[in-house]
Structure formats: C-alpha cells, structure tokens
C-alpha positions, -999 to 999 in steps of 0.1 A, spaced: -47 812 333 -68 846 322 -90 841 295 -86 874 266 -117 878 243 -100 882 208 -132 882 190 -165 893 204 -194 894 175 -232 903 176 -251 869 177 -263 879 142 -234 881 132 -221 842 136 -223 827 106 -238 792 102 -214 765 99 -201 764 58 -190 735 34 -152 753 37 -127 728 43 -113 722 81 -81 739 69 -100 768 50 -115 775 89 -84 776 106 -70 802 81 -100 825 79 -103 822 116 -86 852 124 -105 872 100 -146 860 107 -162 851 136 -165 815 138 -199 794 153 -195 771 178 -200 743 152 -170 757 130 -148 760 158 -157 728 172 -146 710 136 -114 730 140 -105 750 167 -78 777 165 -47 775 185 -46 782 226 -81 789 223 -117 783 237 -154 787 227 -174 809 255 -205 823 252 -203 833 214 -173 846 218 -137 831 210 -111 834 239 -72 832 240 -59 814 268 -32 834 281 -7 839 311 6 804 306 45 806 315 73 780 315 60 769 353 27 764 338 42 745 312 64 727 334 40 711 354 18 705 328 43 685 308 55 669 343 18 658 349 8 646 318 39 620 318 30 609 350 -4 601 343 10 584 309 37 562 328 9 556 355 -16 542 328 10 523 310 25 506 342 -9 500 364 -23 482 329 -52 511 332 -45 520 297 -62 549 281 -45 582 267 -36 614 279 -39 646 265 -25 683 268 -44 712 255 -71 693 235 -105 705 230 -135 693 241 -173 701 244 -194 710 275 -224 728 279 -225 750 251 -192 759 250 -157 748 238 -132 740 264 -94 730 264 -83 717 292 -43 719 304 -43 678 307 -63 656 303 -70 620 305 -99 592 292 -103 557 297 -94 528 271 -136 519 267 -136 558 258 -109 561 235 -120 531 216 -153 551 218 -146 586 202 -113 574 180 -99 600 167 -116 637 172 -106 671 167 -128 684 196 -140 658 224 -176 656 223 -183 658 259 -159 666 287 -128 647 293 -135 620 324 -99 633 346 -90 670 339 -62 689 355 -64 728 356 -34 746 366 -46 777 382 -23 815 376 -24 843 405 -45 860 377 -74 837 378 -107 848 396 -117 821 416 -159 825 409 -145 814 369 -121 785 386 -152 767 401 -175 776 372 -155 759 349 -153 727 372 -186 728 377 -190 731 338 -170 700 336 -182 678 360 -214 689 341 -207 675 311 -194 640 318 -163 648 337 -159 626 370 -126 642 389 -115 677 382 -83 683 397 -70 724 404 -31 727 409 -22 762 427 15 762 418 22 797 437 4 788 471 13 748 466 -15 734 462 -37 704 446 -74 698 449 -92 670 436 -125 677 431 -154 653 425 -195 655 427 -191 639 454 -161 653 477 -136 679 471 -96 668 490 -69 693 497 -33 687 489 -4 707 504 32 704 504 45 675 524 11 654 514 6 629 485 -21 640 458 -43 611 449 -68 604 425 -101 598 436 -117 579 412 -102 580 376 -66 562 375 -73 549 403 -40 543 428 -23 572 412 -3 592 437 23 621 434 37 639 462 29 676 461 63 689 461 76 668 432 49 683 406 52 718 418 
C-alpha cells in the first residue's frame, strides 16, 4: 500500500507528550502534530509513525481487504484448532525502531499475549506479520520495512503480491517463494500452518 504524509512538522515543532486524555489526542490529532509518544498512547486511524512524521496508509481496496480478512481467519481457526492459541490481529499498531508501525495482520503467541494484555500500540513488533503488497509499493520500502520488523522482535515476515500471485515468507534466517499451484507455509510461527496460494489470492 503507498504511504501519504498527512502531516510533516519541523522537529521543533513536536510537542512533548501532554497530561490530555487518550480521547483528547485522537480529536486534536488532525489539528497538532503529534510525538511519537502521543501517538503511540493513541494512534489515529489507518495510520503510522515515520520519521517524525505521521503517514496515511492508503491504496488499500476491497482485494486488499479481502485477503486480509481471508488471512487473518485462517490464522485464527489455525490457532484455535492446532491448540497453538494466541490472537490475531488486523491493523493494530505496534512499535519498532523508532517508529510506529501497523501491520495488515498480525499474530502473537499465548506466552505473549498473556505478556503485553491489553495495549493500544504493541511495544515491540508483532512475532508473525503479513504485508499485502499494492502495484504502487516501491520495493527498496517493502524490504525496509521487513527488515524494520524482523529488527524489532519479529521472527517471520510474510509479503503477499496479490497481482503477480505471490507469497514470501521471510525470516533472518531464509526467505521461501510461494506461487500459484504451491502451498504457503509458515516457517516458524504457527507452526504446520499451510494455505494454498490460489485460495488466499
């Protein structure tokens, strides 16, 4: 998906993080620049924190959506049925290096759930991410960011390329390449989880 700067303030001009409420942030969003601690304690809509600067996700259609709800409901059967438990997440943010991201799904295990309980923004990177990729995305930014999260306590990134059909699963250790006709498979978070290619895109 393209990432569109909505605001873009001088450093000096970031204020530091006030005693407003978490609801007085969100409404005032649109009309101060917010610090990376404010948005962090509540981040506006569809967006992320990058390099001072807050971004609006866009160019997210109803494919997009599509297979992000299709994956995120089969991660959440898969966890419920191989007794992996856990959660699973679409579009929550979390922390990496310095910056707020908000992955498309997401998953973490049940030690880490019980771990973080309830957040607004993860603290560090979620341990299985899925990124579906648009025809407008450069890739130099694609592998940036899953370098950003594998940085930051992610262990298997996985890219999804819905117009050239195709799924990689990337981890520090390997990166395997999924096409149509061939099962994607985790590598090492949900471990056993399979889905054929042509039945997510």
């Amino acid at each position: 998906m393209v990432a569109t700067p909505i605001l873009s303030p001088p450093e000096e001009a970031i204020e530091k993080p006030s005693e407003q409420s978490q609801s007085q942030i969100s409404t005032e969003s649109a009309n101060k620049p917010l610090s990376f601690s404010e948005w962090l304690l509540a981040p506006p809509k569809g967006t992320e924190w990058i390099d001072g600067q807050i971004i609006e996700k866009t160019g997210m259609g109803s494919k997009h959506s599509r297979i992000q709800a299709k994956l995120a409901a089969y991660w959440f059967n898969y966890k419920n049925s191989s007794s992996q438990g856990g959660e699973v997440y679409t579009e929550v943010p979390c922390q990496t290096n310095k910056r707020g991201r908000r992955p498309d799904v997401a998953y973490l295990t049940s030690e880490l759930v019980a771990q973080f309980e309830e957040f607004t923004a993860l603290s560090q990177s979620f341990i299985l991410i899925a990124e579906i990729i648009s025809p407008s995305d450069r890739a130099e930014d694609v592998f940036a960011k899953v370098k950003e999260y594998l940085d930051s306590g992610c262990e298997e990134v996985w890219l999804i390329f819905p117009e050239s059909q195709w799924v990689i699963s990337i981890t520090n250790e390997q990166q395997i390449f999924y096409r149509n006709g061939e099962e994607a498979k985790t590598q090492k978070i949900l471990q056993g989880f399979a889905i054929a290619v042509d039945d997510l895109l």
